[in-house]
KENU-77002 format. One line per 5 residues: for each residue z, x, y of C-alpha. Coordinates in steps of 0.05 Angstrom, whole numbers, plus 5000, padded with zeros to 4 digits. Layout:
N
Z,X,Y  ...
REM end
This chain:
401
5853,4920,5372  5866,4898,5301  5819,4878,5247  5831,4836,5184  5826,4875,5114
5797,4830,5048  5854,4802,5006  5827,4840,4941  5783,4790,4911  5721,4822,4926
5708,4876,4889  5663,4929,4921  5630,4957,4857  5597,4875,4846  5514,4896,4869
5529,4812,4907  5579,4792,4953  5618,4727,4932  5650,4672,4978  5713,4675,4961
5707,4747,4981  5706,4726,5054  5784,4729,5076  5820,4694,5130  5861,4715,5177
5920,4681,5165  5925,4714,5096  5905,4784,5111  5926,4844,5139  5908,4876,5196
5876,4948,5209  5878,4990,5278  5819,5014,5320  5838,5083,5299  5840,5073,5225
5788,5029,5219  5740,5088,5250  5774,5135,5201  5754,5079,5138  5680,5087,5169
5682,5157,5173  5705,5166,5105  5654,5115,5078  5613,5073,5120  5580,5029,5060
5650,5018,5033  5682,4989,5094  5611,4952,5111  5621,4917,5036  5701,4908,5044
5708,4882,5120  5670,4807,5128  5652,4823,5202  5587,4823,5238  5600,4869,5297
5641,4925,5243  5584,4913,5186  5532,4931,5244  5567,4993,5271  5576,5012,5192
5503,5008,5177  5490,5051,5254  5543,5105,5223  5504,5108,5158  5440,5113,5196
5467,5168,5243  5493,5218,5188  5436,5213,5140  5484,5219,5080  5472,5185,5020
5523,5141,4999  5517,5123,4929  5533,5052,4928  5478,5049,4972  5420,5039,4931
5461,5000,4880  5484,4943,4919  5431,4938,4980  5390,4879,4940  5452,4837,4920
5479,4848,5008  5403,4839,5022  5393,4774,4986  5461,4751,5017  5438,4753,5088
5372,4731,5083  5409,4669,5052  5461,4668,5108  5393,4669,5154  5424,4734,5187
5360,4769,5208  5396,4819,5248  5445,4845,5195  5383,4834,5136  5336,4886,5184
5387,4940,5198  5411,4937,5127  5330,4949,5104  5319,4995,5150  5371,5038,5127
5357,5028,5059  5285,5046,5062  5293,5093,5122  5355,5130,5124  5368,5137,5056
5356,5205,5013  5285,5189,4994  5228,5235,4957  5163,5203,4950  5172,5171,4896
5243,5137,4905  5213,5109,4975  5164,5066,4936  5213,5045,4886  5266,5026,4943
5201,4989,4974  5184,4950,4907  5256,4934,4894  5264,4909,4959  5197,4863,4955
5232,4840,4891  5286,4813,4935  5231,4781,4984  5201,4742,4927  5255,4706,4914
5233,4628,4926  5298,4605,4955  5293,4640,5005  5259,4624,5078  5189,4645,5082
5182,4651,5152  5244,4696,5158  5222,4741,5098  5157,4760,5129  5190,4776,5195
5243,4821,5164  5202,4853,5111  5134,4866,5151  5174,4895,5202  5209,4943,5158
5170,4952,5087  5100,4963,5136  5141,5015,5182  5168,5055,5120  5103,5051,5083
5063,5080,5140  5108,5130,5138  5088,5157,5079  5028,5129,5062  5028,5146,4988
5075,5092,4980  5021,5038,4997  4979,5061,4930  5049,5069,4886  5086,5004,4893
5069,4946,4859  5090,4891,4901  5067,4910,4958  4993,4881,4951  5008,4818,4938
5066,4822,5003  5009,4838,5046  4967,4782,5022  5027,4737,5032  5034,4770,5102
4962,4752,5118  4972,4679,5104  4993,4646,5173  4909,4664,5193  4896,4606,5156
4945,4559,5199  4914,4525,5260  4962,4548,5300  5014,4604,5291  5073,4640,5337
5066,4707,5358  5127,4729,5297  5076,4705,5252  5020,4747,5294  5051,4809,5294
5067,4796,5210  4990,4792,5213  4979,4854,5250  5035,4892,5221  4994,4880,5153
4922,4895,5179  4949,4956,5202  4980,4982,5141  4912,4961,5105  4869,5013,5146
4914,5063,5152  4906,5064,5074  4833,5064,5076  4832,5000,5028  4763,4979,5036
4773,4941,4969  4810,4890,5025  4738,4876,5061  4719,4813,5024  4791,4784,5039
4796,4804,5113  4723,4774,5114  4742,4703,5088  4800,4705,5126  4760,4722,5188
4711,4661,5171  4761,4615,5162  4798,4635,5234  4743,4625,5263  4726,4557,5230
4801,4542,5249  4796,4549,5318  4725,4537,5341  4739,4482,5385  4779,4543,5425
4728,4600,5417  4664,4557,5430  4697,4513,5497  4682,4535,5569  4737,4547,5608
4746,4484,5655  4813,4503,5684  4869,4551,5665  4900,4515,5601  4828,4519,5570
4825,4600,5589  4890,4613,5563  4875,4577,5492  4801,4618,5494  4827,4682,5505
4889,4673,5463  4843,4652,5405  4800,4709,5419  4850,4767,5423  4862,4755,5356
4806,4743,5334  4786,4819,5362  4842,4841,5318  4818,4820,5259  4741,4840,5272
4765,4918,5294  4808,4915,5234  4738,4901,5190  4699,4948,5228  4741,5003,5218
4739,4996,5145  4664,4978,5142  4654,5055,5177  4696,5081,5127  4644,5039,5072
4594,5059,5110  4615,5138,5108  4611,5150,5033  4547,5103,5023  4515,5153,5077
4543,5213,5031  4515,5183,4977  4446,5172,5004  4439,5241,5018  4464,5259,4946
4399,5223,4922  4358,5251,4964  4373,5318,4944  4379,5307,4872  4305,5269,4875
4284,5324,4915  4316,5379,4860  4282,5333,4806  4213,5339,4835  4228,5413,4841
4227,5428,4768  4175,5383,4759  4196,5308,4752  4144,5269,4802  4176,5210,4830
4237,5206,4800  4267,5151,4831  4345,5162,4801  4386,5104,4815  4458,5118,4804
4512,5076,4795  4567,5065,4840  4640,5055,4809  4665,4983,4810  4730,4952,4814
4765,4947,4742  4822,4921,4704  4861,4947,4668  4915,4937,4622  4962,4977,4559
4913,4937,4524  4853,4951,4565  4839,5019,4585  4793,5028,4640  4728,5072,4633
4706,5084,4706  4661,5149,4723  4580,5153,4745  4523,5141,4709  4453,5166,4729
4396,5121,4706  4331,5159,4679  4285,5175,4720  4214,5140,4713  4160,5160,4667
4204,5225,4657  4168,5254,4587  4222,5313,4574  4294,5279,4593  4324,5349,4578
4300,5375,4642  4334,5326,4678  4404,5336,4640  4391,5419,4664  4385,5390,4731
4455,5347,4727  4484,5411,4688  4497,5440,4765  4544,5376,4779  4621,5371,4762
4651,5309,4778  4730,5308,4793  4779,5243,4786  4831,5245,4836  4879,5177,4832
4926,5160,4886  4988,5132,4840  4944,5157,4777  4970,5221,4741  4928,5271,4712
4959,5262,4648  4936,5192,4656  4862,5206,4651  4817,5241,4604  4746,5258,4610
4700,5244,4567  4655,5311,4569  4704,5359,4596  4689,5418,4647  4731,5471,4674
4784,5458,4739  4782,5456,4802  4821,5485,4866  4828,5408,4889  4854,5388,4823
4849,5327,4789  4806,5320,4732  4742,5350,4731  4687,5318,4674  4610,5337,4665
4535,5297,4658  4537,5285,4581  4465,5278,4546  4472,5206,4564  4457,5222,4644
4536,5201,4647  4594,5227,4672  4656,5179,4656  4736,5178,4659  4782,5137,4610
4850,5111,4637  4901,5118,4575  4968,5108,4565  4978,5059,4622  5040,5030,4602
5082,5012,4658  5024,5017,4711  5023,4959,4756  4988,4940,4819  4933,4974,4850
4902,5038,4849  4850,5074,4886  4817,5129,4857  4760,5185,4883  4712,5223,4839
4686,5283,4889  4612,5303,4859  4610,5382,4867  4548,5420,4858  4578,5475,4810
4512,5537,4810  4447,5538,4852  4410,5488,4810  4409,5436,4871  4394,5501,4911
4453,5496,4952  4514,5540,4950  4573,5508,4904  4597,5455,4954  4615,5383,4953
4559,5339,4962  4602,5271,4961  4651,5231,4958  4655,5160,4923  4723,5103,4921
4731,5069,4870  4805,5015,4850  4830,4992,4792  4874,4933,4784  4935,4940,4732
4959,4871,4709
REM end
């Protein structure tokens, strides 16, 4: 068998294929079997970029994915061949080249989400076919990221990809691609443990429901009725089990924190603070900028009638709060009233005479997307008359624009 070679025009080094780059066969040479595995075995990406065939470009991209060499054109030119595809509509030839990409390729932590972001960069592009982007991308991006889940909090684009993916709920009717786009999302979502995502999954699951009421609500008078009921209620499961596993994980550290304040009441009364009735505050969601630092931390509010507020800043002297930021570094955050380490890491802040312990985001230049962070409350000597332990756990995200 003998395969035609490109006339020269194309030049491999270009990160986009051009047309004119496509040869002919009346114009070209020709290649045998034989050599043509020896081009592939020398460099698959090479003769993937060089020889304009399906079937060859396919077994190219297989070869790369088999060796698990890294090929260092690779990287470079994967958007421009990306784009080109998705263009050309080629949804085969678009998935296998992503998958190796993200997959196959030499990746750390780090260089997976930054292969992930620059390929969402590609998937943004408005020229190109919605329908087919979400199939390709969910399919790949969502395998890759749950993978290594780290990725989810540490690349940019990916949010607002997953809102895009959640979009077809809000059809009245949708095909089962567009389903498993849905699902492929949701999933991704709880494996994170983003319960910032519960007010979104809970409109969407309002309007679903709104959407296909007729379908939910109708008795089954025969077997085209049954089939459209339990249809709209399969997925309507999914999205409920989706926003009941997050709601336990909610409901987890509000349970943690319950019992935090009813032992540090209980400690208050101890030393003699009757009723103390300490309300803390829970972290919020923030924003944050270069321009806007974010201050996010706890603040305890004084308890009632509480003559002698010194007594109640010896009784928050046992606690040590600790930041730990998925996608945050520690060089990233600074605490206001410093105190000590910790064997978890992260950074570990104190009550200050305020009844507040509180971070500050700094030099957040480049930070995009968002970021979930946890500050782990540790009882730190036998003030709270409990060993050194933690005593909770609380979530909070901040949103880098």
């Amino acid at each position: 068998m003998s395969l035609p070679l490109p006339n020269g025009k194309y030049n491999p080094g270009l990160t986009r294929p051009k047309e004119d780059s496509v040869p002919t066969e009346d114009r070209l040479p020709t290649i045998s079997e034989k050599d043509m595995r020896e081009m592939m075995r020398q460099d698959p990406f090479i003769t993937f970029a060089q020889v304009p065939i399906a079937e060859v470009r396919m077994n190219c991209l297989k070869v790369i994915g088999d060796t698990g060499r890294c090929f260092p054109k690779l990287a470079e030119q994967a958007p421009g061949w990306l784009e080109f595809f998705l263009e050309q509509e080629d949804i085969q030839l678009a998935s296998k080249l992503l998958n190796v990409w993200l997959y196959h390729y030499c990746h750390t932590k780090e260089s997976l989400a930054s292969a992930v972001n620059s390929a969402l960069a590609v998937a943004a592009d408005p020229k190109l076919a919605r329908d087919i982007v979400r199939e390709v991308f969910s399919r790949e991006v969502c395998s890759q990221v749950s993978r290594e889940i780290s990725a989810y909090w540490n690349t940019p684009r990916l949010h607002p990809f997953l809102e895009a993916c959640l979009i077809p709920v809000l059809s009245r009717s949708f095909y089962d691609k567009e389903k498993s786009v849905v699902r492929r999302a949701l999933n991704v979502i709880c494996e994170a443990g983003d319960t910032s995502m519960l007010p979104r999954l809970a409109a969407l699951h309002a309007s679903y429901c709104e959407l296909h009421k007729k379908e939910l609500d109708a008795s089954a008078r025969n077997t085209f009725a049954l089939s459209q009921k339990i249809g709209a209620k399969v997925f309507e499961m999914v999205i409920v089990e989706c926003i009941d596993y997050l709601v336990g994980l909610r409901k987890q550290e509000i349970e943690q924190w319950r019992v935090f304040k009813n032992l540090l009441n209980a400690s208050a009364r101890n030393i003699g603070i009757p009723h103390p009735k300490l309300r803390p505050k829970y972290p919020s969601p923030q924003q944050a900028n270069s321009a806007n630092p974010a201050t996010v931390g706890l603040a305890i509010c004084e308890a009632e009638e509480v003559k002698d507020k010194n007594r109640l800043i010896n009784l928050l002297g046992g606690l040590t709060v600790t930041l730990i930021g998925d996608g945050i570094k520690d060089s990233q955050v600074y605490a206001l009233t410093p105190a000590g380490t910790t064997e978890v890491g992260g950074i570990v802040g104190r009550f200050d005479q305020n009844l507040e312990c509180l971070f500050r985001l700094e030099g957040l230049e480049g930070m995009e997307g968002k970021k979930r962070y946890r500050l782990l409350v540790h009882a730190t000597k036998p003030v709270l008359e409990i060993r050194p332990t933690l005593l909770c756990t609380l979530t909070g995200y901040v949103n880098f624009a």
